[in-house]
C-alpha positions in Angstrom: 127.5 80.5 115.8 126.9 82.8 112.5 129.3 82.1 110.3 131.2 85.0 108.0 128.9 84.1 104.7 125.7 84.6 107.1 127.1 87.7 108.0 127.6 89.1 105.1 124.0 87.8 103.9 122.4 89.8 106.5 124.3 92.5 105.9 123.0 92.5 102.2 119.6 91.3 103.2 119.5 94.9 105.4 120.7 97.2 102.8 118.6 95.5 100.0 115.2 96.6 102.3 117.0 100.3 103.1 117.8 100.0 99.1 114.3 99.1 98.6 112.7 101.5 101.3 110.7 98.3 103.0 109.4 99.9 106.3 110.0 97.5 109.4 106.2 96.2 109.6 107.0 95.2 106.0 110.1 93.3 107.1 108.2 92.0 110.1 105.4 90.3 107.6 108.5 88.8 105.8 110.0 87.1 108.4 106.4 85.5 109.6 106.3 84.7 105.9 109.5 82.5 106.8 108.1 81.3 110.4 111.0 83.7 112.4 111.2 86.6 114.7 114.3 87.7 113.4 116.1 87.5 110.7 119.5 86.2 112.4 116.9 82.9 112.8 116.8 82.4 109.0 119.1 79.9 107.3 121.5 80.7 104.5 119.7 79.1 102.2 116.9 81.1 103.1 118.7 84.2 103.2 120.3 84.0 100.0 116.3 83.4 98.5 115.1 85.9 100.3 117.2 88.7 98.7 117.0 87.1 95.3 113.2 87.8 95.9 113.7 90.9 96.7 115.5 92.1 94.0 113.5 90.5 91.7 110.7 91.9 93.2 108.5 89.2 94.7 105.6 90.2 96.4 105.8 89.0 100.0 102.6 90.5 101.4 100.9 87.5 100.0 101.8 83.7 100.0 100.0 81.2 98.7 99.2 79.3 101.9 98.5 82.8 103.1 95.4 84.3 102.7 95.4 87.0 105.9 95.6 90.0 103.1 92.2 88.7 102.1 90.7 88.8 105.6 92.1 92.4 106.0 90.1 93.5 103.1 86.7 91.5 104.0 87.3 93.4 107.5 88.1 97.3 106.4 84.8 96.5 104.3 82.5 94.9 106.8 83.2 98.0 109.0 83.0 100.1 105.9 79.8 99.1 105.3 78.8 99.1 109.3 80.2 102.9 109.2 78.0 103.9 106.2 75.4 102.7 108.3 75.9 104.5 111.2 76.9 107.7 109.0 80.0 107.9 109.9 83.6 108.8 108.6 84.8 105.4 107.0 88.6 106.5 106.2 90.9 103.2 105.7 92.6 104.8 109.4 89.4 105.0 111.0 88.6 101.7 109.9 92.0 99.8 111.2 92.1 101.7 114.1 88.3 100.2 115.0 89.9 96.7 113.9 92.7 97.4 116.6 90.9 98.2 119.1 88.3 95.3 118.7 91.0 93.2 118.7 93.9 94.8 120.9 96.4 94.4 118.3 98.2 97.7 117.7 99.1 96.8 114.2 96.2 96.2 112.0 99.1 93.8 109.6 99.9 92.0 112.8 96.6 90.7 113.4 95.8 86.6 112.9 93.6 85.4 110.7 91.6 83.5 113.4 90.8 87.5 115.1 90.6 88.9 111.5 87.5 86.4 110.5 85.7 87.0 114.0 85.9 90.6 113.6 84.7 90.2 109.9 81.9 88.0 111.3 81.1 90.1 114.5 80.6 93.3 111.9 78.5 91.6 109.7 76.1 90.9 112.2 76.3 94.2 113.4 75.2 95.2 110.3 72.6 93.1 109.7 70.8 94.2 113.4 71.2 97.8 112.4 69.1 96.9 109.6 66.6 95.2 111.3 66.2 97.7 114.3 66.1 100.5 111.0 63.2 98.6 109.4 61.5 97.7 113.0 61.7 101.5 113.7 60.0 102.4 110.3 57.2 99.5 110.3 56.1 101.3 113.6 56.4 104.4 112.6 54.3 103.8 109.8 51.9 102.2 111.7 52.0 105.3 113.9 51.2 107.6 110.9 48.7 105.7 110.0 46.4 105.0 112.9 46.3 109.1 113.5 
């Protein structure tokens, strides 16, 4: 049972984000910040600290134990960098939307760490073939050139 105080803290918790203009993915990363699903599943005490964070302006994005904003930007540059490669567009949309689909997530902040590293990995390597199959290409064709 919610009591009246928990009421009225979600209540404020909601109107502080609308206040605030967090967008619902944002509100999603801070309740997996917390370990919920929703925001009804988050204790008073937590509430009440939540909305003192927000007002004072805490960044949630990133926590200490969590370091998934740091895989997202090792990814959107590994497939930069595989894109520039392959000369092709490499707009930050481009790039998430490649992340999504390698991974099936259709929220590029929703995805795990665990997926974000193999994509990172998988990317790299990419990378490092087209390299190789660019300098095998030009060793033969200067060997070509050459023996004419």
């Amino acid at each position: 049972m919610i009591t009246n105080y928990k009421k009225s803290l979600l209540r404020r918790y909601h109107a502080v984000c609308r206040q605030l203009g967090i967008t619902e993915e944002e509100m999603e990363a801070i309740k997996e910040s917390y370990g919920v699903t929703s925001s009804r599943n988050l204790s008073e005490a937590q509430l009440a600290h939540l909305i003192d964070r927000l007002i004072s302006g805490q960044n949630f994005t990133q926590t200490p134990d969590d370091n998934a904003s740091k895989w997202r930007k090792r990814v959107m540059a590994a497939v930069g960098a595989w894109l520039r490669q392959m000369n092709k567009d490499e707009g930050s949309e481009v790039i998430k939307a490649i992340v999504c689909r390698a991974t099936g997530y259709k929220s590029f902040n929703r995805i795990p760490v665990s997926r974000l590293r193999a994509v990172y990995y998988e990317f790299l390597n990419k990378g490092k073939t087209a390299d190789a199959a660019r300098l095998l290409k030009k060793s033969i064709t200067d060997y070509l050139e050459m023996s004419n």
